[in-house]
C-alpha positions as a Markdown table, in Angstrom:
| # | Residue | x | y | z |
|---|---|---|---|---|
| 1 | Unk | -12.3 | 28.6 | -1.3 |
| 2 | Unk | -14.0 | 31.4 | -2.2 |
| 3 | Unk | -14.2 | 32.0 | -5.6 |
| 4 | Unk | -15.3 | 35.1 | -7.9 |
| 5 | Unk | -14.8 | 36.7 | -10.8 |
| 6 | Unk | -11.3 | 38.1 | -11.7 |
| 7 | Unk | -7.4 | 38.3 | -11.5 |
| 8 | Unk | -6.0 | 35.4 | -9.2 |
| 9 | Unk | -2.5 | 33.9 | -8.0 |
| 10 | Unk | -2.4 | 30.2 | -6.9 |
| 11 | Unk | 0.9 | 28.3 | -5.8 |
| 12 | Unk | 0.3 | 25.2 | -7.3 |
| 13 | Unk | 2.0 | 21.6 | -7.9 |
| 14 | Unk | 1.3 | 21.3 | -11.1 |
| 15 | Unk | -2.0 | 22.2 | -12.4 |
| 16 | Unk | -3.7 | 25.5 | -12.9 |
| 17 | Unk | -6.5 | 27.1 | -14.3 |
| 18 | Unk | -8.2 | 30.7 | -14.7 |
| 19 | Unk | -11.4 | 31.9 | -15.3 |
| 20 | Unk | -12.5 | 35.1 | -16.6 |
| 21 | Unk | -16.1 | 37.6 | -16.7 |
| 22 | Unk | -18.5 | 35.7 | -18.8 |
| 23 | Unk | -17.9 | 34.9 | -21.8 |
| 24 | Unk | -15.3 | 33.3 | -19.2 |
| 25 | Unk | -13.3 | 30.1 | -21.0 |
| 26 | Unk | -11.4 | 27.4 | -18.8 |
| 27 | Unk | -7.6 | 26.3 | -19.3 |
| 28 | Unk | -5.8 | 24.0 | -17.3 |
| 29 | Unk | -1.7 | 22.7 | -17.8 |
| 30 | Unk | 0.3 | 20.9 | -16.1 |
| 31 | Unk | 0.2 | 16.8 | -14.8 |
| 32 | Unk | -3.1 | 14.9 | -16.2 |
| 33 | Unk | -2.3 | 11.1 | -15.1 |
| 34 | Unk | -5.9 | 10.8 | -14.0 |
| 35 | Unk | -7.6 | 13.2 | -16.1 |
| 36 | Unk | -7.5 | 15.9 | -14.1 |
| 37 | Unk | -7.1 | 18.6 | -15.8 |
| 38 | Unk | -10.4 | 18.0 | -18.2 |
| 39 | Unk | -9.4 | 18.0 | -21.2 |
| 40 | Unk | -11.1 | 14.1 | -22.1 |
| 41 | Unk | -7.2 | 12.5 | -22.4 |
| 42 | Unk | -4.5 | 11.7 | -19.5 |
| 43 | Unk | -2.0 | 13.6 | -21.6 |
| 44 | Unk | 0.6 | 16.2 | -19.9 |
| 45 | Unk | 0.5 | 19.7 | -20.9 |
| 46 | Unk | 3.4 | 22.3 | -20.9 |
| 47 | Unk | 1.2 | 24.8 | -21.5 |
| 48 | Unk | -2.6 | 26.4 | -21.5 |
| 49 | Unk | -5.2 | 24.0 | -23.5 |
| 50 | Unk | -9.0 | 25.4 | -23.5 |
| 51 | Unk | -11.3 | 23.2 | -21.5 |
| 52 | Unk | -13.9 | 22.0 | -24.1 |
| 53 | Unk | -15.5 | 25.0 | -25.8 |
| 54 | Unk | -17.9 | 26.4 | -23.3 |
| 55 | Unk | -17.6 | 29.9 | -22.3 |
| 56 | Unk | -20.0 | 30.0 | -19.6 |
| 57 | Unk | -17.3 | 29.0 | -16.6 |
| 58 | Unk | -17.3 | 31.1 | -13.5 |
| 59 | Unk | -15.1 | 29.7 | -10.5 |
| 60 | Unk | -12.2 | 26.9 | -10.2 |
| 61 | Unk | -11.6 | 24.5 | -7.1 |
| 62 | Unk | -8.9 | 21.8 | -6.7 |
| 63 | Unk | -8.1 | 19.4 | -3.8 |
| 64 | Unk | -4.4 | 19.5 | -3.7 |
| 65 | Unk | -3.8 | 16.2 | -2.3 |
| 66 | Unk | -6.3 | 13.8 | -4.0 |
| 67 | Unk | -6.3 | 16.2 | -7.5 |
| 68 | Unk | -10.1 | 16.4 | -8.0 |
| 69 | Unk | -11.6 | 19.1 | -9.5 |
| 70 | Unk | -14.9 | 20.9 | -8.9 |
| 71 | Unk | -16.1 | 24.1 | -11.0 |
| 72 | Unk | -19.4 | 26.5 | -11.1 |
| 73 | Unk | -20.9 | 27.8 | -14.5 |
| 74 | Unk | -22.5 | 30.8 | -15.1 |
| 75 | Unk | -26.3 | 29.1 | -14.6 |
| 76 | Unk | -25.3 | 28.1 | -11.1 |
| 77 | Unk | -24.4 | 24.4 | -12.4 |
| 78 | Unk | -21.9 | 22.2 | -10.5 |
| 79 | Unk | -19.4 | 20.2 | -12.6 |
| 80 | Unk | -16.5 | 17.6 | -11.5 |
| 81 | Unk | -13.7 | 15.5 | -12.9 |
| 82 | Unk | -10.5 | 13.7 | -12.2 |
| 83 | Unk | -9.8 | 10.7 | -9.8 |
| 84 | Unk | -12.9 | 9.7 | -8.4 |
| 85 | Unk | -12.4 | 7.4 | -5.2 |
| 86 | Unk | -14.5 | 7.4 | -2.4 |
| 87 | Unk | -17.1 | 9.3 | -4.3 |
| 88 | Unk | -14.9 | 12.4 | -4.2 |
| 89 | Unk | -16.2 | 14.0 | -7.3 |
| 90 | Unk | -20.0 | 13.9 | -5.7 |
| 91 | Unk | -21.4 | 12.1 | -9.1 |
| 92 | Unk | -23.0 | 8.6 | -7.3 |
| 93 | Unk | -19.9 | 6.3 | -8.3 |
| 94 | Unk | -16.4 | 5.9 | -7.9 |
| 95 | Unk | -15.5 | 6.4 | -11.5 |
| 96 | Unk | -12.6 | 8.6 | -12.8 |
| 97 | Unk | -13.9 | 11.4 | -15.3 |
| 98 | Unk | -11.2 | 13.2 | -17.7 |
| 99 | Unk | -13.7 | 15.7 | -18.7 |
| 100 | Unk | -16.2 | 17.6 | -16.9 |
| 101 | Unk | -19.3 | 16.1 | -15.2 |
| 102 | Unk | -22.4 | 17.9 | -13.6 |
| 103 | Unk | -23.2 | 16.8 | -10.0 |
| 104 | Unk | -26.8 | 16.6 | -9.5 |
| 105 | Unk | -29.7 | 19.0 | -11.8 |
| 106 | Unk | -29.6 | 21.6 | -9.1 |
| 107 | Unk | -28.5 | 25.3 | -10.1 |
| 108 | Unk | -28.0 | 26.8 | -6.5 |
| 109 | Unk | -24.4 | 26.9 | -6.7 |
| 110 | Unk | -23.1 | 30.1 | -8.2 |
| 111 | Unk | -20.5 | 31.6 | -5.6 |
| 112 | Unk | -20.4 | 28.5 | -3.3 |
| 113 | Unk | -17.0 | 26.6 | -4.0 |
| 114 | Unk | -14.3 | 27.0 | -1.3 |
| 115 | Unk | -10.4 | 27.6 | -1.6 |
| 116 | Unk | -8.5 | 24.9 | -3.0 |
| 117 | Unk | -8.5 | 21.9 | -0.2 |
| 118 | Unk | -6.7 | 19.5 | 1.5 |
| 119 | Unk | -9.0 | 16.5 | 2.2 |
| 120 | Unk | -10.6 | 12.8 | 2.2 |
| 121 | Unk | -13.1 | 14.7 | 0.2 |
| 122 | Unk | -14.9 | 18.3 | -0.6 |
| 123 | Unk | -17.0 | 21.0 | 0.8 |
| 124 | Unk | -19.3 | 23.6 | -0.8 |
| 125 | Unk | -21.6 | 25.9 | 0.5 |
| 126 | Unk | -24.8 | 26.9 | -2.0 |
| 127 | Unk | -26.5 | 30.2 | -2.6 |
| 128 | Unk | -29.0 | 29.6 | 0.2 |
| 129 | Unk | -26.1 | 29.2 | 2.9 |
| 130 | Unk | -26.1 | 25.5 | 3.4 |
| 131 | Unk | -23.0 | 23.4 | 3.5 |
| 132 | Unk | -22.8 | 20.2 | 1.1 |
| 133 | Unk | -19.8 | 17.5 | 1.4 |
| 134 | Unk | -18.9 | 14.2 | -0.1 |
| 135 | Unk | -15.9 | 11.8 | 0.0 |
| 136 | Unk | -15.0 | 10.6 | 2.9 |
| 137 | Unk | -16.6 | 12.3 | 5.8 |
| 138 | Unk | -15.2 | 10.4 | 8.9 |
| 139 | Unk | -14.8 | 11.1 | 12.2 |
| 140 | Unk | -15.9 | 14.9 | 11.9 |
| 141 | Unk | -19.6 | 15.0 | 11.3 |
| 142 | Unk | -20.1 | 11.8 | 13.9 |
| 143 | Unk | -20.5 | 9.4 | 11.0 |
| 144 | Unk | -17.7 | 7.1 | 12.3 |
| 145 | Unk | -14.1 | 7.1 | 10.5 |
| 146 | Unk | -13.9 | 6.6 | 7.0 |
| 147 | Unk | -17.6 | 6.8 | 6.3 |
| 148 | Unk | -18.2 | 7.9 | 2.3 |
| 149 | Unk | -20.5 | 9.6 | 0.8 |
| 150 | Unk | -20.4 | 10.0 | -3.1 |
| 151 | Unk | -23.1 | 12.9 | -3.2 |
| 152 | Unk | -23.6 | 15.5 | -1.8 |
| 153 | Unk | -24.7 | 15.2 | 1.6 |
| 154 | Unk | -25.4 | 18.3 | 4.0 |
| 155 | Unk | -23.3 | 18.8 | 7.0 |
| 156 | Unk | -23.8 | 21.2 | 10.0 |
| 157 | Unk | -27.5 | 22.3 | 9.3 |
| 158 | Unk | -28.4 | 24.4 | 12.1 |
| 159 | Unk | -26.2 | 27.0 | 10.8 |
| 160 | Unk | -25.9 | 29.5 | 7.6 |
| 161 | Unk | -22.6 | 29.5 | 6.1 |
| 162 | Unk | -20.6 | 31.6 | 4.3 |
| 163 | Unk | -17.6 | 29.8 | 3.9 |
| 164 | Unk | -16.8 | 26.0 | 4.6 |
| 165 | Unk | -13.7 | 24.2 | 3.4 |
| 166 | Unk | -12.1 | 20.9 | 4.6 |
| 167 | Unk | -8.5 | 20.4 | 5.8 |
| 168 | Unk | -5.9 | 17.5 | 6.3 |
| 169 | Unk | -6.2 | 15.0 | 8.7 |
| 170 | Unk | -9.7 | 14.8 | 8.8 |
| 171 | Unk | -10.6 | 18.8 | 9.4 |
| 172 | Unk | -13.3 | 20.9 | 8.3 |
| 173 | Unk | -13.6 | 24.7 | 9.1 |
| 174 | Unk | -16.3 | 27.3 | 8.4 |
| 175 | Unk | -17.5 | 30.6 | 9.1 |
| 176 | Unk | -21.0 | 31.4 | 9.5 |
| 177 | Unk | -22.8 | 34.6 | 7.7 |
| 178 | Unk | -22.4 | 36.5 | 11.2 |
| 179 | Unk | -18.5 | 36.1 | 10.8 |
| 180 | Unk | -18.2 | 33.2 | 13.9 |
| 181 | Unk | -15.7 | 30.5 | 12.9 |
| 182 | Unk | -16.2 | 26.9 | 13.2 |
| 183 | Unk | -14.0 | 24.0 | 13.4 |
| 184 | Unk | -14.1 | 20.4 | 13.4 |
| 185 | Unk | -10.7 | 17.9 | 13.7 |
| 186 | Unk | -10.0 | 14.4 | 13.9 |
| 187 | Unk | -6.2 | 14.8 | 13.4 |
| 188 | Unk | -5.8 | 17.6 | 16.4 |
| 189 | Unk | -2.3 | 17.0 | 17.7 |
| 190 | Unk | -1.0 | 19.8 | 16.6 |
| 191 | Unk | -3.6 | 21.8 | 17.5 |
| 192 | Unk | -5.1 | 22.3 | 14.3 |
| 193 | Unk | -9.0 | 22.6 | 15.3 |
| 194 | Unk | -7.7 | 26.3 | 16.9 |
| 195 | Unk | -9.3 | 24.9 | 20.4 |
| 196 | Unk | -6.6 | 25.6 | 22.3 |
| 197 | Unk | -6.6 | 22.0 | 22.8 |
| 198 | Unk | -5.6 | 18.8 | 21.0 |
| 199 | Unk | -9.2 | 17.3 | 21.8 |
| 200 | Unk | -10.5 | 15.8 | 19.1 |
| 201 | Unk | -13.7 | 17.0 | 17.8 |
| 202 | Unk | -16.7 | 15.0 | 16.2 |
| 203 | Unk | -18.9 | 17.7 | 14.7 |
| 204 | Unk | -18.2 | 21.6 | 14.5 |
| 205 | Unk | -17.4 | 23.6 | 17.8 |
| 206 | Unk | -17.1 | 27.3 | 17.4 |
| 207 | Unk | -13.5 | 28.6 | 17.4 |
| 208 | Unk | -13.1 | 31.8 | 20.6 |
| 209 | Unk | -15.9 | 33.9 | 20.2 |
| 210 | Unk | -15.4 | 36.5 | 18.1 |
| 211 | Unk | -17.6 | 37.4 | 15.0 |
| 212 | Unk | -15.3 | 38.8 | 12.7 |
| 213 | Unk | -13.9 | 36.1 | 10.1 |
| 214 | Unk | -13.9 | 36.3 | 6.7 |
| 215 | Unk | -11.5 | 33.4 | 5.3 |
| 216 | Unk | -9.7 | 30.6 | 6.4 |
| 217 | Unk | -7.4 | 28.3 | 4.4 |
| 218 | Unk | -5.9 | 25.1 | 5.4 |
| 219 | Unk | -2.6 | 23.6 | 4.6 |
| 220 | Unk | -0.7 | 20.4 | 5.4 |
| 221 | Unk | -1.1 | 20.5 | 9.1 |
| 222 | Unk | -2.0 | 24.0 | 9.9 |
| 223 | Unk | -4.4 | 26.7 | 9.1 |
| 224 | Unk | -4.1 | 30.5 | 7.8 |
| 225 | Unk | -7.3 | 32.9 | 8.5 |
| 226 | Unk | -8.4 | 36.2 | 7.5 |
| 227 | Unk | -10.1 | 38.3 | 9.8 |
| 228 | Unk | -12.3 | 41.7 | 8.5 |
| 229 | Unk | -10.3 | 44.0 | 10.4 |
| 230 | Unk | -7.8 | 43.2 | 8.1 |
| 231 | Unk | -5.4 | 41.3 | 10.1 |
| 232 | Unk | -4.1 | 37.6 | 9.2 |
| 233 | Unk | -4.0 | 34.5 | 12.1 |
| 234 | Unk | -2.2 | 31.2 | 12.3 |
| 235 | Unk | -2.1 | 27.9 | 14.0 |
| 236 | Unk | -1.7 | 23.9 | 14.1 |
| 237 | Unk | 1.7 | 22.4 | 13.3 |
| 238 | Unk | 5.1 | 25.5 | 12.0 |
| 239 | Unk | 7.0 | 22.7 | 10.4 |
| 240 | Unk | 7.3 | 19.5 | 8.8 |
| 241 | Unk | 9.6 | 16.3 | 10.1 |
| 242 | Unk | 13.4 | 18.1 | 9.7 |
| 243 | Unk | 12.4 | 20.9 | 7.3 |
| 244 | Unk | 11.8 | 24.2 | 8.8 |
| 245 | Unk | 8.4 | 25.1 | 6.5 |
| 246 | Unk | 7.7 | 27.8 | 8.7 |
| 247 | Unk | 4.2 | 27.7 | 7.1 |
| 248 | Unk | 2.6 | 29.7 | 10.7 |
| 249 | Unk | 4.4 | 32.9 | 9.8 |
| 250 | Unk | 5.0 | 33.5 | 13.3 |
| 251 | Unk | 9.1 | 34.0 | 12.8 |
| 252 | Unk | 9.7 | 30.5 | 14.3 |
| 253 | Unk | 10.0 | 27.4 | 12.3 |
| 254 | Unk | 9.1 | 25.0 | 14.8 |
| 255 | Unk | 6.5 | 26.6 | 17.0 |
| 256 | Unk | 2.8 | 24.8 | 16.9 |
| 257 | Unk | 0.2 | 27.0 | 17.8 |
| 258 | Unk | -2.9 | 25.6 | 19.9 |
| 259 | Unk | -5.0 | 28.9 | 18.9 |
| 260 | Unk | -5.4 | 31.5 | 16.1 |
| 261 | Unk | -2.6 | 33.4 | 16.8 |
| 262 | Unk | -2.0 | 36.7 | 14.6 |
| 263 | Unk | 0.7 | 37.0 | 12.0 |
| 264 | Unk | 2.6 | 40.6 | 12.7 |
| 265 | Unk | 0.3 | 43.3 | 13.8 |
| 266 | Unk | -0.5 | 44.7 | 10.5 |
| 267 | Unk | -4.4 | 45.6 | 9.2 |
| 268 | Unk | -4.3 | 46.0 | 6.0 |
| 269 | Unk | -4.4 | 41.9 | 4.4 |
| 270 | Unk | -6.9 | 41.9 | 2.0 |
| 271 | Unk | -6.6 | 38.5 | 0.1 |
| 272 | Unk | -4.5 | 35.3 | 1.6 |
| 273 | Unk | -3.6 | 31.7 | -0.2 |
| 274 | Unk | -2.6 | 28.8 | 2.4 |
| 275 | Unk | -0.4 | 26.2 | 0.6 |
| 276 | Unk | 0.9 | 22.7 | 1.2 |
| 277 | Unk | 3.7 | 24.4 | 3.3 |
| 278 | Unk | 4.0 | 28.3 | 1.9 |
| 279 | Unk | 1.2 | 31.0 | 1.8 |
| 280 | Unk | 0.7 | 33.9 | -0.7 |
| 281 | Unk | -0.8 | 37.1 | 0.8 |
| 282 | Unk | -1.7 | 40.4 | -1.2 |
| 283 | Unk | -2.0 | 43.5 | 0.8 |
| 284 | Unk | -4.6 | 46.7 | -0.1 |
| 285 | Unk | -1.6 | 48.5 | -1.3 |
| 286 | Unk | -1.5 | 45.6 | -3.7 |
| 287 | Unk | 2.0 | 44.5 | -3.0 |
| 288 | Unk | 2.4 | 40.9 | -3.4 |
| 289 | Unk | 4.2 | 39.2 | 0.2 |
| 290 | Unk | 5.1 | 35.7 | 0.8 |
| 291 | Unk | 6.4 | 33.1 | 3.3 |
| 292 | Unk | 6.8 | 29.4 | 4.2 |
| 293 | Unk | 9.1 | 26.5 | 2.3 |
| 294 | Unk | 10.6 | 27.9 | -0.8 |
| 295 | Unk | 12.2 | 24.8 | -2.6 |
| 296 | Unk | 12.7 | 25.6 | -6.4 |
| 297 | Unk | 11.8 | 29.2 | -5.7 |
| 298 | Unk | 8.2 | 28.8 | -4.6 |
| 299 | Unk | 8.2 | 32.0 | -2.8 |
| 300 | Unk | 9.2 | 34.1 | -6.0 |
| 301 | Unk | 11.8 | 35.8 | -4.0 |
| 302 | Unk | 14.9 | 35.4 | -6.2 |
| 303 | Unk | 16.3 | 32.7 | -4.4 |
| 304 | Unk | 15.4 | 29.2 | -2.6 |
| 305 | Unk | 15.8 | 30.1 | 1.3 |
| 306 | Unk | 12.8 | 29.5 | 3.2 |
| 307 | Unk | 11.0 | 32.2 | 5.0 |
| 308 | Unk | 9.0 | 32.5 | 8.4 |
| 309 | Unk | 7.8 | 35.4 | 8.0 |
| 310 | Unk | 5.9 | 37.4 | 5.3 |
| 311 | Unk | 8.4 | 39.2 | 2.9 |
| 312 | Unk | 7.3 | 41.2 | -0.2 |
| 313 | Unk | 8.2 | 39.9 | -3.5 |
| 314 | Unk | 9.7 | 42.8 | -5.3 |
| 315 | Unk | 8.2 | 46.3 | -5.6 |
| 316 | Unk | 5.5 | 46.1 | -7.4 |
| 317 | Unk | 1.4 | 47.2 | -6.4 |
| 318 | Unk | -0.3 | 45.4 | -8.8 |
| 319 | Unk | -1.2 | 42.7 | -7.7 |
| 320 | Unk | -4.6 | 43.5 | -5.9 |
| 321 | Unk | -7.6 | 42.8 | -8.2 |
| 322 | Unk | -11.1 | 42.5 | -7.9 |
| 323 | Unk | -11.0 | 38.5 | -7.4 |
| 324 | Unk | -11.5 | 37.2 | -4.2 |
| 325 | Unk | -9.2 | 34.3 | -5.2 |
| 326 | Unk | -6.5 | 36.8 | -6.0 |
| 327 | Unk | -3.8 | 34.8 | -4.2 |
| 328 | Unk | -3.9 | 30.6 | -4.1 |
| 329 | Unk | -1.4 | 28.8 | -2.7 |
| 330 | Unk | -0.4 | 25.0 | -3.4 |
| 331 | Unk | 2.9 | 23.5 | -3.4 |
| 332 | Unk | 6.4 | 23.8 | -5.3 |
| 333 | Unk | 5.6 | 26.5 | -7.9 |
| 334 | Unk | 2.9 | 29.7 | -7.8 |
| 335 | Unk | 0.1 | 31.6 | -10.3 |
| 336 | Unk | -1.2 | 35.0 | -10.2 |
| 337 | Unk | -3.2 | 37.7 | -12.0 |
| 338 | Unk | -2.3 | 41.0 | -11.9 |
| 339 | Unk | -4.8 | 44.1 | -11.8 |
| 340 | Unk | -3.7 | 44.6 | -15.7 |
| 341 | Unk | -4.9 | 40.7 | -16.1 |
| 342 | Unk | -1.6 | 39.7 | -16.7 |
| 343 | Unk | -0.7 | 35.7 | -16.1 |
| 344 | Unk | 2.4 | 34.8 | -13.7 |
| 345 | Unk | 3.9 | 31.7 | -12.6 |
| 346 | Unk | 7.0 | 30.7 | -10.9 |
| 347 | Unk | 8.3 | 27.8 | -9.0 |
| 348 | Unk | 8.9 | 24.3 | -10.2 |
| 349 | Unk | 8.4 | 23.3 | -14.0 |
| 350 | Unk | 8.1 | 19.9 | -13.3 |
| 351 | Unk | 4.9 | 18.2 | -15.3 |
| 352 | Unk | 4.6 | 21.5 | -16.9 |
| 353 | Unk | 3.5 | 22.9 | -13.5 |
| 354 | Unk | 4.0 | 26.1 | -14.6 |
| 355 | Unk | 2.5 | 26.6 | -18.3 |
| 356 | Unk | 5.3 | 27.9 | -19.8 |
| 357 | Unk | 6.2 | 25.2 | -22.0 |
| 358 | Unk | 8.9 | 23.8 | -20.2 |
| 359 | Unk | 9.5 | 20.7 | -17.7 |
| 360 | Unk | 12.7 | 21.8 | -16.4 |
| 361 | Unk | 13.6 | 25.3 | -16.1 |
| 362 | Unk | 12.5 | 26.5 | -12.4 |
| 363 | Unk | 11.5 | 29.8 | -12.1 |
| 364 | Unk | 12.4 | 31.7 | -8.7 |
| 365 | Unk | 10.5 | 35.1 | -9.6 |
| 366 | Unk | 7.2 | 35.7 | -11.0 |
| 367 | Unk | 7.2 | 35.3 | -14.8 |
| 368 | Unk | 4.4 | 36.6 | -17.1 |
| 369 | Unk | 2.5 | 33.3 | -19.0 |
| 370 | Unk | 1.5 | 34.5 | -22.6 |
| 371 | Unk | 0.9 | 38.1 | -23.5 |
| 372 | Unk | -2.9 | 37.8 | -22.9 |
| 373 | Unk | -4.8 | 40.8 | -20.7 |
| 374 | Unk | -7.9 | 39.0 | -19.6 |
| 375 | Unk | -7.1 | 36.7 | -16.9 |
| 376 | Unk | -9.4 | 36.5 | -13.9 |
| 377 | Unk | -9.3 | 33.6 | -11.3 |
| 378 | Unk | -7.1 | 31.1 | -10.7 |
| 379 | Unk | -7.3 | 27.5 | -9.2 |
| 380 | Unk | -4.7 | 24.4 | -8.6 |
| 381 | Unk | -4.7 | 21.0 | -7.9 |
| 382 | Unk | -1.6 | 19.0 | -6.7 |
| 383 | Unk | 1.0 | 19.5 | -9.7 |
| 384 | Unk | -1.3 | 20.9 | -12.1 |
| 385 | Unk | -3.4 | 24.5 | -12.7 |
| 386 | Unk | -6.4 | 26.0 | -13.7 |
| 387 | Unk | -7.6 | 29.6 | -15.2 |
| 388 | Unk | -10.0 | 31.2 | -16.7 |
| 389 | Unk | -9.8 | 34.0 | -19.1 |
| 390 | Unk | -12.5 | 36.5 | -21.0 |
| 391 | Unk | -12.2 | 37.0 | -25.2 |
């Protein structure tokens, strides 16, 4: 996940947070059973609490399956809290931290955290282009399955990387400065490692040979990518057991893809957000388009019929902003910054998932949060949110 300063959106669970231009303050809401959110209790919030008093925060990261968090001040800092086993939070131990925690002394981290993962652990790449993970590494970096590492440890190091981010089942991709793409999979049935295979793959193996890739974002058991030419790609598993997700975007429910395989023939995708089983995609005309499962109105389309193919919520062009992290996707309910730094949610309220004070009223369209104009970034974890906002 990349993640820099400004508007976001982010389909979330249940927990979501923002983060503005310095003075930049963190807020989170939603489900805290294990501290996640980092506010030093375990307490549920319906609604935006501040994240201690600091205003130096500059980007947000969540794992959407095992709810750790993992932010970047200002200084280039690294901080962590939430659930802490298998040494996901990078801090030595296995402990659980309700507030936040700094990994390590080292200040190299400014711009390095990824999109908001799926994975036995987390993935971070520093100033100077190396790649860092810790949790549980596994089969993919040839350290044997279910090997842990509770620091940071480096991975691929024959490479300079400008994006690395881990998947399910075992998966890590990346894409090196000179725009190749690199993937490694344990869990390849479905074609997830984009090998055009279902081999499964023990360190990284570069994905076709092209050297234009700017993004990629995993979800449940396929993958989403962003190419610089402005065009979108898909593959790994459509659907879920009986429910047509339709995550691939390909107009098919049930079609697995071996491959990157492109999503419509459009060029002109600037930022994309790969859920658990929807995406969020804004285009440089900064209309706001969506697709995937759409229980309790995920999809902000009015309604709770799935989609397999992108469709445009409303009419709106004001959603493009300056973040990279403009759109984030997670699971039953959505966030988003506009360009006017406006705060939007919809989806399910459930543990206060969507900040708006309620825990039962679903929202099927995008809703403004609060009357606030300074909203930048965005971030989730599974059934809670994070954001960060300027005064």
């Amino acid at each position: 996940m990349s993640i820099i300063f400004g508007p976001g959106i982010s389909i979330g669970a249940g927990i979501t947070v923002i983060i503005p231009a310095p003075p930049a303050n963190l807020w989170a809401w939603g489900k805290n059973d294990n501290g996640q959110l980092g506010l030093g209790d375990k307490v549920n919030w319906s609604s935006p609490v501040q994240v201690g008093a600091l205003s130096t925060w500059a980007q947000i990261s969540g794992n959407r399956i095992g709810n750790q968090t993992h932010a970047v001040k200002t200084d280039g800092t690294l901080w962590a809290w939430g659930p802490n086993y298998a040494g996901k939070l990078g801090l030595g131990d296995t402990v659980y931290r309700s507030s936040p925690v700094q990994v390590g002394a080292l200040t190299n981290w400014t711009n390095s955290l990824m999109p908001n993962t799926y994975s036995g652990g987390g993935t971070h790449v520093k100033s100077d282009g190396t790649a860092w993970f810790f949790g549980i590494r596994g089969y993919m970096f040839n350290n044997g399955f279910g090997v842990k590492s509770s620091s940071p440890v480096q991975v691929a190091s024959d490479k300079t990387w400008s994006w690395a981010v881990t998947g399910p089942q075992q998966s890590w991709f990346g894409i090196t400065t000179g725009g190749q793409l690199w993937s490694s999979c344990y869990g390849s049935s479905n074609g997830l490692s984009g090998q055009n295979n279902t081999t499964k793959t023990s360190s990284p193996v570069q994905v076709g040979s092209l050297t234009n890739w700017a993004g990629v974002y995993p979800g449940y058991n396929a993958v989403i990518a962003r190419k610089t030419d402005g065009t979108i790609w898909s593959w790994g598993k459509g659907s879920v057991a009986a429910n047509a997700k339709a995550f691939l975007g390909q107009n098919s429910a049930y079609v697995n893809l071996s491959s990157p395989t492109q999503i419509g023939s459009l060029t002109n995708w600037a930022r994309v957000s790969a859920g658990r089983y929807a995406c969020l995609a804004v285009k440089t005309d900064g209309t706001l388009w969506t697709w995937g499962y759409n229980g309790n109105g995920a999809l902000g389309l009015g309604d709770t019929i799935n989609r397999s193919s992108p469709t445009q919520v409303g009419a709106l062009t004001n959603w493009l902003t300056a973040a990279d992290k403009n759109v984030m996707a997670a699971n039953p309910s959505a966030i988003a910054v506009k360009g006017d730094g406006t705060l939007w949610t919809w989806g399910r309220a459930a543990n206060g998932t969507l900040g708006n004070n309620s825990n039962t009223i679903n929202l099927s369209s995008p809703t403004q949060l609060g009357s606030l104009t300074d909203w930048t970034n965005v971030g989730c974890n599974y059934n809670s949110g994070f954001a960060i906002a300027g005064h």
